[in-house]
BAMARRO-40105 format. One line per field, with one value per residue (C-alpha): x, y, z; residue number from 1. Coordinates in nm, 3 decimals. Example, Ala and Ser with C-alpha at 12.3 -4.5 7.8 and 13.67 -1.06 7.14 Angstrom:
px 1.230 1.367
py -0.450 -0.106
pz 0.780 0.714
resi 1 2
***
This chain:
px 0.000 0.138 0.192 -0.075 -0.024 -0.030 0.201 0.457 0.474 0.538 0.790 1.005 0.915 1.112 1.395 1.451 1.435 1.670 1.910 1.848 1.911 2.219 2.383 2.265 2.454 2.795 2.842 2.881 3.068 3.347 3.392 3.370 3.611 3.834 3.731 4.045 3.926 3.992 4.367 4.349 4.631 4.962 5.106 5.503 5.570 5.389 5.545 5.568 5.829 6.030 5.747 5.493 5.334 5.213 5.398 5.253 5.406 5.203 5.125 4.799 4.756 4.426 4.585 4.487 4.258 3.982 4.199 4.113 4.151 4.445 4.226 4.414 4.232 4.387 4.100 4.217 3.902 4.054 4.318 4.119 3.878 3.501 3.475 3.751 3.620 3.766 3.838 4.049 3.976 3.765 3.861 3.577 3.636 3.661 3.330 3.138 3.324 3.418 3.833 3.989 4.212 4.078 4.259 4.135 4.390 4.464 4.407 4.735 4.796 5.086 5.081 5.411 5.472 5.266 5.384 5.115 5.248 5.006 5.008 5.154 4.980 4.849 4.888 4.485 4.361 4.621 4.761 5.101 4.974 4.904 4.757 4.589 4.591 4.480 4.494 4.129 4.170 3.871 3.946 3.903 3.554 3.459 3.107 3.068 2.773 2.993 3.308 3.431 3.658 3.925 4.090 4.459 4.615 4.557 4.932 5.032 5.215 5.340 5.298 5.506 5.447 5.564 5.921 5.809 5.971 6.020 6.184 6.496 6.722 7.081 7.358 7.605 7.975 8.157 8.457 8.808 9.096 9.398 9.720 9.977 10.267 10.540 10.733 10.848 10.712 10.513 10.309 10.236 10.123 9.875 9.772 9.669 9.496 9.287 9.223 9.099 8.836 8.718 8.587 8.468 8.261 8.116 8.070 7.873 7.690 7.517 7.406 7.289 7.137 6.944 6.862 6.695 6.464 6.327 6.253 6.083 5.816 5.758 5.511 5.644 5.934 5.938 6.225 6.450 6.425 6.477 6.798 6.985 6.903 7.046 7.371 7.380 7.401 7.690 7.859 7.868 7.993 8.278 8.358 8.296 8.556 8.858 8.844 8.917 9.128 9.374 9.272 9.508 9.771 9.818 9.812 10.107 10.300 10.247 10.349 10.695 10.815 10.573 10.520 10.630 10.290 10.270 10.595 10.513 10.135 10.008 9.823 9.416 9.244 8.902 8.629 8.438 8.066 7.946 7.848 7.437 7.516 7.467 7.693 7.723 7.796 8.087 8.241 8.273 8.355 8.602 8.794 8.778 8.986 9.208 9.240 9.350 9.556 9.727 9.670 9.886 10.129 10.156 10.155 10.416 10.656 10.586 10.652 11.012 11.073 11.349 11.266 11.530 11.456 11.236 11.188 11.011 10.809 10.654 10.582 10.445 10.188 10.105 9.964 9.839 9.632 9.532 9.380 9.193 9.021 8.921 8.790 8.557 8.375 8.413 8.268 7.895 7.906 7.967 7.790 7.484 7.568 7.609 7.287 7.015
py 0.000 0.359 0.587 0.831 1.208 1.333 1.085 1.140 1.498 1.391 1.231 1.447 1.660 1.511 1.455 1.820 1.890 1.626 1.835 2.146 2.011 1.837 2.142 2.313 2.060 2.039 2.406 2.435 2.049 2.204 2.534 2.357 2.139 2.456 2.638 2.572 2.525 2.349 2.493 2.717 2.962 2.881 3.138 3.099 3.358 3.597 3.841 4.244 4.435 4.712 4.958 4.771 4.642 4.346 4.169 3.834 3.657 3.389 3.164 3.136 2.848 2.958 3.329 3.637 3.786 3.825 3.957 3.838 3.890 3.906 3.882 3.872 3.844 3.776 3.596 3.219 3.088 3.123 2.891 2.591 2.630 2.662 2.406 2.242 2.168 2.128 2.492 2.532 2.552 2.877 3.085 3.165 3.516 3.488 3.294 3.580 3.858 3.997 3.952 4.250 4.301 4.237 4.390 4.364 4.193 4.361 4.152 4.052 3.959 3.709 3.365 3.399 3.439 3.746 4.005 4.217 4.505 4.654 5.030 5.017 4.868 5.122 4.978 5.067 4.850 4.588 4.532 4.315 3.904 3.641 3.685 3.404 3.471 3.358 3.458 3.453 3.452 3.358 3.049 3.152 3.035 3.284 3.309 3.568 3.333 3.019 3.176 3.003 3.149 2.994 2.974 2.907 2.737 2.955 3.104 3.247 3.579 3.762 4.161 4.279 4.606 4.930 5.018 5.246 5.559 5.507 5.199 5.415 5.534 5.614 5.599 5.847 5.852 5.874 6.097 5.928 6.037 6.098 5.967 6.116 6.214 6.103 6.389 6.109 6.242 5.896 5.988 6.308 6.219 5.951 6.201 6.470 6.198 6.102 6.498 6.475 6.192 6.377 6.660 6.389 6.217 6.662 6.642 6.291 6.317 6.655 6.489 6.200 6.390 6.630 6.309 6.114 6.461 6.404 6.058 6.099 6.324 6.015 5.755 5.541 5.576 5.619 5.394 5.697 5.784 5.434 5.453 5.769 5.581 5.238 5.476 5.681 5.361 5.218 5.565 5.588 5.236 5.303 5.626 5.425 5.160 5.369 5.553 5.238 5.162 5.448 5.483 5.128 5.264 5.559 5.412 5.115 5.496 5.674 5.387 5.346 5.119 5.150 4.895 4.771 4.843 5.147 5.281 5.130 5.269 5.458 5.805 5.700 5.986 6.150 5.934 6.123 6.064 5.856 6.130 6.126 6.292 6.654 6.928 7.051 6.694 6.684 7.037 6.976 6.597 6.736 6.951 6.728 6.486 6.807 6.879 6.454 6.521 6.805 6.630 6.320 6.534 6.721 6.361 6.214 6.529 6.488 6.137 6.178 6.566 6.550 6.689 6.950 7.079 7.328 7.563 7.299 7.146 7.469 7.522 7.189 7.242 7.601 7.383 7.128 7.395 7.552 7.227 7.176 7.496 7.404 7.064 7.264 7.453 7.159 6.843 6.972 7.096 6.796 6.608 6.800 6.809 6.460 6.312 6.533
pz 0.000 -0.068 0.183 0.161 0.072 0.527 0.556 0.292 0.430 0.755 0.646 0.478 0.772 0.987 0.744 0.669 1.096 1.125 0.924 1.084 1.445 1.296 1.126 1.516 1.682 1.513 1.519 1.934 1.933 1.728 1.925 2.272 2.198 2.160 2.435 2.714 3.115 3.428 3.363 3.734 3.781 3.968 4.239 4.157 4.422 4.667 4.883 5.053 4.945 5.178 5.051 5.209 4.871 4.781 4.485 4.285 4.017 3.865 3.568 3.378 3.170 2.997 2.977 3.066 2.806 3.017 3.340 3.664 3.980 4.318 4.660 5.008 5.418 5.694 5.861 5.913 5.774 5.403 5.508 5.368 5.092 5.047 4.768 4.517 4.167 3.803 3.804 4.127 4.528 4.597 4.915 5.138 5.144 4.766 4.767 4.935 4.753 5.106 5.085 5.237 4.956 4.582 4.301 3.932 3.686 3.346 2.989 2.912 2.547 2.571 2.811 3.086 3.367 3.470 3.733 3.979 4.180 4.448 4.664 4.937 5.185 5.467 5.822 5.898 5.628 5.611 5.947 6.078 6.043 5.833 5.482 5.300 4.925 4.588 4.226 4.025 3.630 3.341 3.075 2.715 2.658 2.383 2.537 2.836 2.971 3.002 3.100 3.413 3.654 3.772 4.099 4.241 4.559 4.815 4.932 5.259 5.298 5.586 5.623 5.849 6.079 5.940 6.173 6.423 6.506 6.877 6.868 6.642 6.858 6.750 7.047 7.160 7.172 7.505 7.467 7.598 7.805 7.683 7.824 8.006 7.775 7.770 7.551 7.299 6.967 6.901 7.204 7.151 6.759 6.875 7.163 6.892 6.708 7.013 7.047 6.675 6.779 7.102 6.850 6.579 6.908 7.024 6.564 6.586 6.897 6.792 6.436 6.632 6.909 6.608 6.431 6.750 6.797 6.462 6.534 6.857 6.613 6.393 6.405 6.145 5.926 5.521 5.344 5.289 5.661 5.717 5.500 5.632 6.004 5.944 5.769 6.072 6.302 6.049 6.046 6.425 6.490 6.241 6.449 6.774 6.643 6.501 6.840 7.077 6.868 6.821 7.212 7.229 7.005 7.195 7.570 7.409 7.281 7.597 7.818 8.002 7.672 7.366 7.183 6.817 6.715 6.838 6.675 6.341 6.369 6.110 6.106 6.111 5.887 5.969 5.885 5.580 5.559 5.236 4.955 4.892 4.569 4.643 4.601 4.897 5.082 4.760 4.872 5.281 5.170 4.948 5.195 5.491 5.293 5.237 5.631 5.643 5.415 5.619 5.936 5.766 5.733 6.010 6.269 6.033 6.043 6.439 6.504 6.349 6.448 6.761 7.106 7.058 6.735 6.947 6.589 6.394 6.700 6.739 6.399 6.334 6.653 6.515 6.174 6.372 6.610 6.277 6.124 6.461 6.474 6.081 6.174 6.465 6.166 5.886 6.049 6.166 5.760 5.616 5.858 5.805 5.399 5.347 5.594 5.493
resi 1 2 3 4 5 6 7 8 9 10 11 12 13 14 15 16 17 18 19 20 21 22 23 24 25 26 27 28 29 30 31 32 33 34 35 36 37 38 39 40 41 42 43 44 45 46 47 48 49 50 51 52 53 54 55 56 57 58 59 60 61 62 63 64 65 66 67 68 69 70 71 72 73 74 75 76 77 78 79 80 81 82 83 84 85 86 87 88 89 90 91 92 93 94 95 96 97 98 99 100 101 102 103 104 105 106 107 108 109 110 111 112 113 114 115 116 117 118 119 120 121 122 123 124 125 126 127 128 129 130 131 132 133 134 135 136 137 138 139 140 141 142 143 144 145 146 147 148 149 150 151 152 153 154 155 156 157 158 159 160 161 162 163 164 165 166 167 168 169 170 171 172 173 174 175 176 177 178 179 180 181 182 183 184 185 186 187 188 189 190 191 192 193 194 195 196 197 198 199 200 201 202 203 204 205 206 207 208 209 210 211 212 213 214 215 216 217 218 219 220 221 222 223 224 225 226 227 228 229 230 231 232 233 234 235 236 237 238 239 240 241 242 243 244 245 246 247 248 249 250 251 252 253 254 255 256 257 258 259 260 261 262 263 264 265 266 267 268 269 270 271 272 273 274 275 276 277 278 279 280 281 282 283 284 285 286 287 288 289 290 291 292 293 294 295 296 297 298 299 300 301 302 303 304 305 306 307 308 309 310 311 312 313 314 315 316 317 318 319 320 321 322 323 324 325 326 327 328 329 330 331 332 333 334 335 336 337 338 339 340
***
């Protein structure tokens, strides 16, 4: 029996809707197959620089051209994650969109390693603890309405406090006595050198003493304070060491029988402060390696200058007097030059 005429149309009906959903179906198999996800990002380093700012670097398998995200809390709860699927473990603060730090990812155009830089990190928002961390990035799916996010490990960094002012304090120098001489030209040099550090200890101690005001007006301390402190501390132990030690040299010369040391010691200049590139820290710098110099000089011409030779011992004092008075006005210069 042939079909009849309802039923041959239903027929080819369903033959030409069986195409359509066909050429429907292999369009989205093809492109899915393409899209890339379940690749979550890897943390490769996480950590707060000296300016208090929070620095990632991190891979992204999928890429970046959809951006992302960097979130950061310090409440322990993120420490293990709300749920772990294809696409990463989610952090609960991440989950809730409450994370006390979130910072929106750029689109970067090329997959490596990729590099995110925060502000510095104020001490009221981000205080001294823990910080539980994770990095937030969307696969390639072409389609905003399937685009998955992404999550990585969660990492742990530490923020630190910012250094506070009060607990900066740079010491003072205690001034030493000088030996009794004993009129052998050896003595008397290291004597005059010993005289030269009691001035460089008055020269120190009021930079320091200036210096530990300023502090005491700070609440917390800016890198470049930080800096010219931690110099200051290394400038003053320096100063604190050369002292004792020409303070040896000249007890062993000033003794009943000095020492070989003693009479094959050499002249110990001025210490001159490290330049910070200004020109007036260059100029004082610059002539208190003159007055060493001088000073050199003057102590060598001493040490081997005879008792009796009462001309030149006068003369040589006169210079050495001379380069005293100019270290009096010179060191609070180039102090004050060279540390501001």
């Amino acid at each position: 029996m042939w079909p009849s005429k309802s039923q041959r149309l239903f027929v080819a009906l369903v033959a030409s809707l069986s195409v359509v959903l066909l050429s429907l179906s292999t369009g989205p198999v093809i492109a899915e197959n393409a899209w890339r996800s379940g690749h979550p990002p890897t943390i490769v380093s996480a950590i707060v620089d000296d300016q208090r700012r929070l620095v990632v670097q991190f891979t992204a398998p999928d890429g970046m051209t959809f951006g992302g995200f960097v979130l950061m809390d310090n409440d322990p709860v993120n420490a293990t994650p709300v749920a772990v699927t294809t696409y990463g473990p989610i952090m609960p603060c991440n989950n809730k969109g409450m994370c006390r730090g979130s910072w929106l990812l750029p689109s970067y155009a090329e997959n490596a390693t990729y590099t995110f830089t925060s502000e510095p990190l104020s001490e009221a928002k981000f205080p001294a603890g823990t910080y539980y961390l994770q990095v937030d990035t969307k696969n390639e799916d072409p389609y905003p309405s399937t685009r998955q996010e992404e999550f990585s490990l969660i990492a742990t960094v530490i923020l630190k406090a910012t250094p506070s002012a009060s607990s900066h304090i740079v010491p003072l120098l205690l001034s030493v006595k000088l030996p009794v001489n004993n009129g052998t030209p050896l003595c008397v040099a290291w004597r005059d050198l010993l005289v030269i550090g009691n001035l460089a200890v008055q020269a120190q101690n009021r930079y320091n003493a200036s210096m530990n005001a300023k502090l005491a007006k700070m609440s917390t301390l800016t890198p470049a304070v930080e800096a010219i402190y931690q110099r200051t501390l290394k400038q003053t132990s320096d100063g604190k060491a050369a002292l004792a030690k020409n303070v040896e040299r000249a007890d062993s010369a000033c003794g009943v029988a000095p020492s070989v040391v003693a009479r094959n010691g050499e002249f110990v200049p001025v210490p001159v402060p490290a330049s910070n590139g200004s020109a007036t820290c260059k100029k004082n710098r610059d002539h208190l390696v003159y007055v060493n110099q001088e000073l050199l000089k003057v102590v060598n011409n001493i040490r081997t200058t005879k008792l009796s030779q009462t001309t030149r011992v006068r003369q040589l004092n006169t210079r050495f007097n001379q380069l005293i008075a100019d270290l009096k006005k010179s060191w609070p210069l180039v102090f004050k030059a060279c540390n501001s």
